[in-house]
N, C-alpha and C positions, 0 to 999 in steps of 0.2 A: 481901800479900807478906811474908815470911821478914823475922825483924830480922837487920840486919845481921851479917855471915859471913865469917870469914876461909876466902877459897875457894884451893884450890894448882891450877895451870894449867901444862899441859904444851904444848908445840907455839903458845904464844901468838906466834910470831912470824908465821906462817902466816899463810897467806887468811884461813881460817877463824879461827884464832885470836886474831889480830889484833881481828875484830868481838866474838868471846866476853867477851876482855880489856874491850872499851871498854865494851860492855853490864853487865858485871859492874859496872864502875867507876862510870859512872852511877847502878846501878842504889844505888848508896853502899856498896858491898860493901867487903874488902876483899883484894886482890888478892896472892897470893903465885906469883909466874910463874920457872918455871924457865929459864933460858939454857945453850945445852951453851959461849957464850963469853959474857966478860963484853964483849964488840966486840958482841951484839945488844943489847944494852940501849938503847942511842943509838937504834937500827935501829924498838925496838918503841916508844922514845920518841913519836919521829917521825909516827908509824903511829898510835898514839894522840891527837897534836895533829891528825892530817889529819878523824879520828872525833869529832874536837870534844871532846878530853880535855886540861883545861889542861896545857902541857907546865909548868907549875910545878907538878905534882898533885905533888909527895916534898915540894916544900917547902912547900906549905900545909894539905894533908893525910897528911903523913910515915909516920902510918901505915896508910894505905888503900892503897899498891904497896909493896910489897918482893921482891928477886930471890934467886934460889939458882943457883949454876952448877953444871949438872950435866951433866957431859960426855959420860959412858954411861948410857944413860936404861936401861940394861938391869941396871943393878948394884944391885942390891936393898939394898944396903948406904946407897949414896949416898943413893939415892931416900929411903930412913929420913930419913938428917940433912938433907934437903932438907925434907923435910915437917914436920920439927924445927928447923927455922934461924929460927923466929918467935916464941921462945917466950911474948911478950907476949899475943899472938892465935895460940891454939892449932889449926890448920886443923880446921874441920867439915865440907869436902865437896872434893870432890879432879871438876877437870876432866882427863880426858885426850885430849889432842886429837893429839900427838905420831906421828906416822906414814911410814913411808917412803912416799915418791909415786915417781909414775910417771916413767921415766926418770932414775933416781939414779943409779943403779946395773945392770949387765949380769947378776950373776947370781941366780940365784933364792934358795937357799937364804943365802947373805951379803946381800942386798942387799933383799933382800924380805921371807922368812919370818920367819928367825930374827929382827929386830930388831921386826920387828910382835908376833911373838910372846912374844919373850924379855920388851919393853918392858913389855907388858900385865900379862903375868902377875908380873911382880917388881915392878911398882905395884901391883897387887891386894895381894901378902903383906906388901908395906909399907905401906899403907895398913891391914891388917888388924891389926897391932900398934900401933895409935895408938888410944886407945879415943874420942878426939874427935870419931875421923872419923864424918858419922852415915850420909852416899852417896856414891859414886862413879859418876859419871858419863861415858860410855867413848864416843866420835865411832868410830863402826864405817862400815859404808857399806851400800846395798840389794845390792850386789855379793857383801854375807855372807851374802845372803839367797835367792839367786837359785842353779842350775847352772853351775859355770866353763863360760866359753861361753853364758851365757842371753842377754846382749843381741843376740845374734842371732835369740832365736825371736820371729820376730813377733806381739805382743798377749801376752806374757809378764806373769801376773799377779803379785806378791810381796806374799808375806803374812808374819808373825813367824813364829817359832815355824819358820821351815823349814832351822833350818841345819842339826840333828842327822841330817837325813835326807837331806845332801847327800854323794855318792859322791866322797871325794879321796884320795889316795895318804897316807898315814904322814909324818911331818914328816921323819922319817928316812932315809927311803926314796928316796936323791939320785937314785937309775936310775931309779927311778918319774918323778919330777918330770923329769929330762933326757928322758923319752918324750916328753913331752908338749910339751914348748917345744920342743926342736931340731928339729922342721919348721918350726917360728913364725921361727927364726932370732933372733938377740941382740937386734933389736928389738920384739920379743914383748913388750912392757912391759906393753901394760894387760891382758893375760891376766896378766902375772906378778903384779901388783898385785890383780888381784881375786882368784886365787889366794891372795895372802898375806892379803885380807881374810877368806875364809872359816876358814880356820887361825886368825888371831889370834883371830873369834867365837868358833869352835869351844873355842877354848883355853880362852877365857873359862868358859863354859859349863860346861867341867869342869871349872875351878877353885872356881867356886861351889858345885859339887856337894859336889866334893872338902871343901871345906872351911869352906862354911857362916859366912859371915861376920857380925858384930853389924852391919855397914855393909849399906843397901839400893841395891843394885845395878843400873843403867838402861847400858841401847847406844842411842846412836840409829843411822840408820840413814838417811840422805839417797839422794835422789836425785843428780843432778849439781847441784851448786852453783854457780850463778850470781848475779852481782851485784859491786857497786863494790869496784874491790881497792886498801886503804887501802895498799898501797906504793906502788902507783903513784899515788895520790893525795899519798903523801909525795915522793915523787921519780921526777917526771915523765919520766926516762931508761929507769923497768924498764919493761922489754915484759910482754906476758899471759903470765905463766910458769901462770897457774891454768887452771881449765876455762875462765873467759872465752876465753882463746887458741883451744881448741879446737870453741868455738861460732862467733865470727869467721873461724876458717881455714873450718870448714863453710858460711858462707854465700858465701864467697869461690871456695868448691872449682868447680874445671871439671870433676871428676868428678858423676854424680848422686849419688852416696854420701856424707852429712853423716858428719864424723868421731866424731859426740858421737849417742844418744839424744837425743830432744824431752823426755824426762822428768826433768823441771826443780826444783830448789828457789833461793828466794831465800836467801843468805850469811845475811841478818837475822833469817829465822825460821831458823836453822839456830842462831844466835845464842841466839834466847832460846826456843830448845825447851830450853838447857840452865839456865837462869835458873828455868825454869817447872820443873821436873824436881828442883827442890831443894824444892817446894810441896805437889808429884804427890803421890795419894793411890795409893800402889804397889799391886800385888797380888805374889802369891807364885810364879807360875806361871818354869817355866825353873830352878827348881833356883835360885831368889831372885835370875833376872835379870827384868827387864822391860824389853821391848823397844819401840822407836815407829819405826817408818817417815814420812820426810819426806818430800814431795813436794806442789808445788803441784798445785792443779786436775788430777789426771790426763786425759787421753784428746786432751791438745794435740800436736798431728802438724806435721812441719817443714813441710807444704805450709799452716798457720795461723802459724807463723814468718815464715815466707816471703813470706806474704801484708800481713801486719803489717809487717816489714821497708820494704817496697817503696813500700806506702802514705805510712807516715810517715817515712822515711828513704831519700826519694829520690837523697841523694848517696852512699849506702853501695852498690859493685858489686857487687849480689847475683848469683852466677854460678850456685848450684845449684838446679837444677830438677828433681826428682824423674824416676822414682815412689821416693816412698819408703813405706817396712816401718810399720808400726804400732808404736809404741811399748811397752819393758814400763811395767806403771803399778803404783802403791803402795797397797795398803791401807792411808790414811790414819788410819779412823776412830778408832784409840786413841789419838792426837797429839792427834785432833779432841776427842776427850773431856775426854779425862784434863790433858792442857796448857792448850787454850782455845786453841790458833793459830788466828788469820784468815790465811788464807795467800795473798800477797802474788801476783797473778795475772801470767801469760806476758807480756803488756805489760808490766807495771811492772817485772818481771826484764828481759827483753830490752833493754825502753827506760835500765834502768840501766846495763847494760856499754855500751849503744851509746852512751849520753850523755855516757860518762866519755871513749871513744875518740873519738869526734868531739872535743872539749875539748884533747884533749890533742894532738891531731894527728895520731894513730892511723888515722883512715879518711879 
């Protein structure tokens, strides 16, 4: 492992970033996490003691967490002095995990694109003016990797390296984009969202082209993420606002149609593929991005969910019963290589969200 590293952390209040945060921390690192208020701080506190992060970690180790509030993550200005707000520990690898989700917001271009993409790319140029920084490390999704519309083809493969060659409208082009959603109608969300994820990649991609940074540049590139969501492990009132919710509503559905793909990653290697990623021995390929798709075990189908479900979670009312589609699946093997993930199999993900929601009084 890397000696210790003043890492800068965006969206650490998140599902996901919530476990980045705690693994970093662990890991002895030392954490510089942006807030757009300073009312999360308590929030990610919390979320860290539930991860087994002493909530005394500022006052015993003072300088291993420090905050910056950064209210427009899109302001290239801000993001500078946020990445400068430490001068004792000069940041050397910048996580960005920060993203619009699904159902924030109505409309595409405000609520989606722009802020996916604006975000990305004004951390990229601020990060490029900092010469300490040595990687940046960017949480994209296989969504940027795939056809708007792919989770629908069934047995859909996803490999890197395919988003230059994916067909989407101009980020400008508001009539283009209103084509496309207004038959989906205003709850068009996760089309709008994988939509915004291919633009933000895409943006990426020519950003580094464009301009060639001293910093070595990774996306990862998850599956759907599942596993233990440390808010509600901090406070047992939030419901599943993450994809847990939408794997539980699917096994609950009286439709046959599961709301979510069976193509799964666990929260904790999602965790430390970016841990591992500050180690990676890079290549060059993508115009100095390197890309890793996440995904446990491919080729697990909900009728193997569902089967698992039943057996060992007999009190859970499993109501959907297929036929269901064949799942898309990830080409793993450069995660496999270059990271060293063992990756944590469909039990031990499934059995974590169900574990937490039986506990809690959830099912």
């Amino acid at each position: 492992m890397t000696q210790p590293s003043t890492i800068f952390i965006t969206g650490g209040t998140g599902f996901i970033g919530a476990h980045v945060v705690a693994q970093t921390l662990k890991a002895g690192h030392r954490a510089l996490l942006s807030v757009r208020r300073e009312a999360q701080i308590p929030q990610l506190r919390s979320r860290l003691a539930a991860a087994g992060v002493s909530p005394e970690l500022e006052l015993e180790h003072p300088s291993q967490l420090s905050f910056a509030i950064l209210p427009d993550i899109t302001d290239q200005d801000s993001l500078r002095s946020a990445l400068l707000s430490n001068p004792h520990h000069p940041v050397d690898f910048v996580f960005h995990i920060a993203s619009p989700m699904p159902g924030k917001g109505t409309d595409f271009s405000t609520d989606y694109a722009r802020p996916a993409v604006a975000g990305t790319t004004a951390l990229l140029a601020a990060a490029a003016s900092i010469p300490s920084i040595k990687r940046v490390i960017i949480v994209s999704s296989a969504l940027a990797l795939m056809p708007l519309g792919g989770l629908s083809t069934p047995g859909l493969r996803v490999t890197e390296g395919a988003n230059p060659s994916l067909s989407v409208p101009a980020i400008d082009d508001d009539e283009g984009w209103d084509g496309i959603f207004r038959p989906l109608g205003d709850g068009a969300h996760g089309a709008k969202y994988s939509a915004s994820k291919i633009l933000a990649h895409r943006a990426t991609l020519t950003w580094a082209q464009e301009h060639k940074p001293k910093f070595k540049l990774v996306t990862l590139h998850p599956a759907f993420v599942l596993g233990r969501d440390l808010a509600q492990a901090a406070d047992k009132e939030q419901g599943m606002a993450t994809v847990n919710g939408g794997f539980v509503a699917s096994l609950k559905a009286a439709e046959k149609k599961p709301h979510i793909p069976s193509s799964f990653v666990d929260v904790r290697d999602v965790a430390l593929a970016h841990l591992r990623s500050i180690d990676a021995k890079l290549g060059e390929e993508g115009g100095g991005v390197t890309e890793y798709l996440l995904e446990s075990k491919p080729g697990v189908t909900w009728k193997d969910v569902v089967g698992f479900v039943k057996d060992k979670y007999p009190q859970v009312d499993v109501k959907l019963t297929g036929p269901f589609d064949e799942p898309f699946s990830s080409d793993t093997s450069r995660a496999e290589k270059d990271l060293g993930i063992k990756w944590h199999g469909m039990q031990e993900i499934v059995g974590s969200v169900l574990d937490q929601q039986i506990a809690l009084g959830k099912l």
